[in-house]
C-alpha positions as CSV (number, residue, x, y, z in Angstrom):
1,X,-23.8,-15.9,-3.5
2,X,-22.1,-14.9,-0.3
3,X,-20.6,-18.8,0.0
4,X,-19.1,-18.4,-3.4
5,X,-17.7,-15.4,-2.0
6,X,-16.4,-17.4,0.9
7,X,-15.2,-20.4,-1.4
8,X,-13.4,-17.8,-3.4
9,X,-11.6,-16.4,-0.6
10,X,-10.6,-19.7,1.1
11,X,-9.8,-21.5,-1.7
12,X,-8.4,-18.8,-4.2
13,X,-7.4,-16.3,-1.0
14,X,-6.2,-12.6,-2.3
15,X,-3.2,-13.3,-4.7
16,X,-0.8,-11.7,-2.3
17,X,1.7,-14.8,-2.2
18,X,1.9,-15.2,-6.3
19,X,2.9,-11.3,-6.3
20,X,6.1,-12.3,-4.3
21,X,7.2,-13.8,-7.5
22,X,6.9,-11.2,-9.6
23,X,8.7,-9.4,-7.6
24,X,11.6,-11.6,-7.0
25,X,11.7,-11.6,-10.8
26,X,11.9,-7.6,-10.8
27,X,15.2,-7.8,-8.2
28,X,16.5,-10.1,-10.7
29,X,16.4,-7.5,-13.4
30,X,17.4,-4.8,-11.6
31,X,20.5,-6.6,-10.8
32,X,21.5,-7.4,-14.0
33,X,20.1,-4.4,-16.0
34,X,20.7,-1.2,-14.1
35,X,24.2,-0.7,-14.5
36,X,24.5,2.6,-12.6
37,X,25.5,1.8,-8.9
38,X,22.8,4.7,-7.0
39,X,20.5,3.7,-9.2
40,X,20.4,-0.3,-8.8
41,X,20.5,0.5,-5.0
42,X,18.1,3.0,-4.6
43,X,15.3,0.5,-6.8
44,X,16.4,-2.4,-5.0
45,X,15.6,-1.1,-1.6
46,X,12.0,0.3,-3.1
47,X,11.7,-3.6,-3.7
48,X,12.7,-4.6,-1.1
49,X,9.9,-2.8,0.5
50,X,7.6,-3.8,-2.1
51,X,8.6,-7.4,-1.0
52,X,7.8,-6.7,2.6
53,X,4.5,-5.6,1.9
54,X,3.3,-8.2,-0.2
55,X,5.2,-10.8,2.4
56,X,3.1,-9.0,5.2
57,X,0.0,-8.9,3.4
58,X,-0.1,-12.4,2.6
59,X,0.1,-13.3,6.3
60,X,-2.3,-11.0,7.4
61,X,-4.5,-12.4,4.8
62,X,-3.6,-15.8,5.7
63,X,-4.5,-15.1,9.0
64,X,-8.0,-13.4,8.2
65,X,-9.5,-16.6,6.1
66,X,-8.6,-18.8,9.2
67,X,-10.6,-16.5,11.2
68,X,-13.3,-16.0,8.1
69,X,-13.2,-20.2,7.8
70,X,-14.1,-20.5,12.1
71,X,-16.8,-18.1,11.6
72,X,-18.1,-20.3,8.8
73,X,-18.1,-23.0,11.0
74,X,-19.8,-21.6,14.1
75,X,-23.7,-22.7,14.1
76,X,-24.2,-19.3,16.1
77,X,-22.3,-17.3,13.6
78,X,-24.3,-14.0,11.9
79,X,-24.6,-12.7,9.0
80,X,-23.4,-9.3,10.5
81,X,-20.4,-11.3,11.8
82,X,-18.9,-12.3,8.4
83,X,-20.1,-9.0,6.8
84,X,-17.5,-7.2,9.5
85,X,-14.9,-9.8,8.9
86,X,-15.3,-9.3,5.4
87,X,-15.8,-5.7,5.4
88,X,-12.2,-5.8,7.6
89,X,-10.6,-8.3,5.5
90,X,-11.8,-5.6,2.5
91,X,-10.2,-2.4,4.3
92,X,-6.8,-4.3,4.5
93,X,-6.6,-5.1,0.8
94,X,-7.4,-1.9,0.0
95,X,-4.7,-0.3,2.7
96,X,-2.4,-3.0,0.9
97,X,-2.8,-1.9,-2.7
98,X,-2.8,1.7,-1.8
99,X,0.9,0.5,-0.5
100,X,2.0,-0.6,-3.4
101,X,1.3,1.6,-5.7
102,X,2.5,4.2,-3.8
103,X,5.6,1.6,-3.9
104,X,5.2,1.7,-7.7
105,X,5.5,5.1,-8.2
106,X,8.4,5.4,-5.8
107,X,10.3,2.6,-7.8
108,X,9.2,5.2,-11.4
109,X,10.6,8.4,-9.7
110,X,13.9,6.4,-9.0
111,X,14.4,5.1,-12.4
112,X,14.7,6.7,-15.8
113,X,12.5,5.4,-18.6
114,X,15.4,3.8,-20.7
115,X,16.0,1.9,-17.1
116,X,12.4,1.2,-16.4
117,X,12.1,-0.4,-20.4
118,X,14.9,-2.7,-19.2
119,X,13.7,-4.1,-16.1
120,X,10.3,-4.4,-17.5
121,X,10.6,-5.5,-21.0
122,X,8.9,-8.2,-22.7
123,X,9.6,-12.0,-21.3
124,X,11.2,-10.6,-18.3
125,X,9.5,-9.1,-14.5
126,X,5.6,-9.5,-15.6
127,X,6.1,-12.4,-17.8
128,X,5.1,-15.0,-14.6
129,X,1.9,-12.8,-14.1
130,X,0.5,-13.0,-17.9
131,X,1.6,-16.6,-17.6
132,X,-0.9,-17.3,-14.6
């Protein structure tokens, strides 16, 4: 079980990078379906930061399978060694989702619902992630 585990997090790693599309996607339709100025602005900076995040993430992530993938490696590696780099790798995707929906919610409050139906309806922000 635990080097399924480890396949799945080299091989599959935490989906952080395919986020950055969906998100790219969102700025998209923010810029051409908010029409009121404060508005636009004030949900394209929440982006932005959303984008950060999931940028950051992803290298941080990156950089925690290399580390996970040497420990593999290692004859004299323990178990209690890759159950800390795990359990680390596990507090930092947690800390990371927390983030964004925090993020989320901050992008909600700045939008009215008619807005937020725009940005996010059918075929348009999410359609890459049901696609994948």
């Amino acid at each position: 079980m635990l080097i399924a585990t480890l396949v799945a997090l080299l091989f599959l790693g935490s989906g952080a990078s395919m986020m950055i599309d969906g998100i790219d996607q969102t700025k998209d339709s923010i810029k051409s379906e908010i029409v009121d100025e404060s508005a636009r602005k004030a949900a394209l900076d929440i982006v932005e930061k959303l984008e950060d995040t999931a940028r950051d993430y992803a290298k941080a992530d990156a950089n925690d399978e290399k580390v996970l993938l040497k420990l593999v490696q290692q004859y004299g590696t323990t178990n209690a060694d890759l159950k800390n780099n795990m359990d680390a790798s596990y507090q930092n995707r947690l800390q990371y989702q927390q983030q964004m929906l925090a993020l989320r919610f901050e992008l909600k409050d700045k939008l009215t619902r008619e807005q937020w139906d725009k940005v996010f309806s059918k075929g348009k922000a999410v359609s890459s992630v049901n696609n994948e």
